[in-house]
Each structure stands twice: as C-alpha cells, then as structure tokens.
C-alpha positions as CSV (number, residue, x, y, z in Angstrom):
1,X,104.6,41.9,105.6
2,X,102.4,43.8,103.2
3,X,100.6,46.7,104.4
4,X,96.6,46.5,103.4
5,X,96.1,48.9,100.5
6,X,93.4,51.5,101.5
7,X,90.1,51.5,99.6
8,X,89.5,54.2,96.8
9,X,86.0,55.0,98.6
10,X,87.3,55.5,102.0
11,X,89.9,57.7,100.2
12,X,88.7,61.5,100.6
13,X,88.7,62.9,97.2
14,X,89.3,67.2,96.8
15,X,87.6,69.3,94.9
16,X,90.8,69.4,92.0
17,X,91.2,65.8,91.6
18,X,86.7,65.4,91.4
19,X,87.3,68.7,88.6
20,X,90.3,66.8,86.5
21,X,88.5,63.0,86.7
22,X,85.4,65.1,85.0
23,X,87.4,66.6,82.7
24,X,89.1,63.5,81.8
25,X,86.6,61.6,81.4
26,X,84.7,64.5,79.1
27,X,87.7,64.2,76.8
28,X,87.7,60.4,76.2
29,X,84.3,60.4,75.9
30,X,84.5,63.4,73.2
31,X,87.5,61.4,71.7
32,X,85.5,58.0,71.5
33,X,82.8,60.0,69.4
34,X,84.4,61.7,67.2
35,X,86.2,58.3,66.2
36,X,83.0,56.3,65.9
37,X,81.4,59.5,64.1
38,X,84.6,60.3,61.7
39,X,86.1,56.4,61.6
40,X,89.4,55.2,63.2
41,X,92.4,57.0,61.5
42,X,95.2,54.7,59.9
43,X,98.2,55.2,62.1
44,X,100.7,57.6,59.6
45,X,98.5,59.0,57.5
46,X,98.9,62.8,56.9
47,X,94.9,63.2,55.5
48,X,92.1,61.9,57.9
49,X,89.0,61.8,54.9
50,X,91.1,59.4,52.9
51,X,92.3,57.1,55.9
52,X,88.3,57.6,56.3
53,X,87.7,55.6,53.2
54,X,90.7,53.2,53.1
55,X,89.7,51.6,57.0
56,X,87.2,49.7,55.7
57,X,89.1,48.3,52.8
58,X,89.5,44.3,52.7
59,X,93.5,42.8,53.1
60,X,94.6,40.0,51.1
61,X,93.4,38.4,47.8
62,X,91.1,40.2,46.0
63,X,87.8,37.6,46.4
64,X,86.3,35.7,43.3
65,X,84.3,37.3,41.2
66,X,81.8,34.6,40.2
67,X,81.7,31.9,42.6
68,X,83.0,28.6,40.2
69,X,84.2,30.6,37.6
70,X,86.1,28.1,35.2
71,X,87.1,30.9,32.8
72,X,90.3,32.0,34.1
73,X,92.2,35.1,32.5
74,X,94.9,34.2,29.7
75,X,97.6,36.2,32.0
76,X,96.2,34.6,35.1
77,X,96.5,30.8,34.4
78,X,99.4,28.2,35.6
79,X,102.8,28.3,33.2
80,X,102.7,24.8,32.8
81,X,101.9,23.3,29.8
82,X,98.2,21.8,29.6
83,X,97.0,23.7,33.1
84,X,94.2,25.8,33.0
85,X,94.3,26.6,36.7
86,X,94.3,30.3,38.1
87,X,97.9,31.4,38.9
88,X,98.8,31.5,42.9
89,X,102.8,32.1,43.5
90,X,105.4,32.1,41.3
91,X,103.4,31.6,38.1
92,X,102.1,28.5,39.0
93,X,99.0,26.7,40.2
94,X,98.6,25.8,44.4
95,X,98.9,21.9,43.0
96,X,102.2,22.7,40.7
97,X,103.7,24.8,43.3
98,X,103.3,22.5,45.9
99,X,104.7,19.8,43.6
100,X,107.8,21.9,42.9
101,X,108.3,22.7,46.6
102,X,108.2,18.6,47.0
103,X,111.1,18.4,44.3
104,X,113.3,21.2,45.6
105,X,112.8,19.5,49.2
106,X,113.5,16.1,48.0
107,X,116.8,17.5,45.8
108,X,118.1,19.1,48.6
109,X,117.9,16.5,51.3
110,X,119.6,14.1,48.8
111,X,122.6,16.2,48.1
C-alpha cells in the first residue's frame, strides 16, 4: 500500500528554498516580458530584430488580391488548352489536376 503523500503547506519551507522560488519566479516573469515586449524568437535564428519581423509573417498561399478577380496572370493560368483558370500544382488548374489524378488512378488499377 501507498503511503499518503504529505501536503506542500504542512511541508516546512527554509529560508534557501523561499530565496530560490523568488528568484525563479523573478526570472520567468522577466523572461515572459521581455518576449511579449521584443516578440517570440524563431527557434535557429542567429539575429533576434529580424526573427522580430518574420513571427508575424502569414504560411501558405499568398491570399487573393482582389476578391473575384477573373483576370488571372498569363504565367499563372492552367496549361491546358482553352482554361483560363489560376494555376494550383503542376501547371494545372484544381479541376484538371484532379481530373488527371482520376486518369492516373484509373490506369493504374487497370494494369
């Protein structure tokens, strides 16, 4: 059987341990401020003014300029013939992709 485990507040603390759970708690605090003053530095980086400005930068696609937009970019539209679609993988559109990924499915189930 299990002996009880004693309660921290019955648990007689000395001076030392009072003096290093101050100090402790002094650091983290300074730490937490100086990250929420400074910004959270990128794990790596050698320069902490231009992790600074790259935290806050967006992952991913870049989003749509104008909301609609049915102008698409000469270099950004699908490689097949007759689509004016905006390009997502491979040169193609998400509808001729997909299509493709259909055909290469089908041909290889076949074989």
């Amino acid at each position: 059987m299990a002996r009880p485990r004693k309660e921290l507040s019955s648990v007689p603390l000395t001076p030392a341990m009072v003096n290093w759970a101050e100090a402790l708690g002094d650091a983290i605090g300074r730490g937490m401020l100086r990250a929420l003053n400074d910004g959270m530095p990128r794990l790596g980086s050698a320069a902490p003014s231009t992790s600074a400005l790259t935290a806050g930068r967006r992952r991913g696609r870049p989003p749509k300029v104008m909301a609609g937009a049915s102008l698409v970019s000469l270099d950004r539209r699908c490689t097949m013939d007759g689509c004016t679609r905006e390009q997502r993988s491979k040169g193609l559109c998400s509808a001729h992709y997909q299509a493709e990924r259909r055909r290469q499915i089908s041909s290889s189930k076949s074989a």
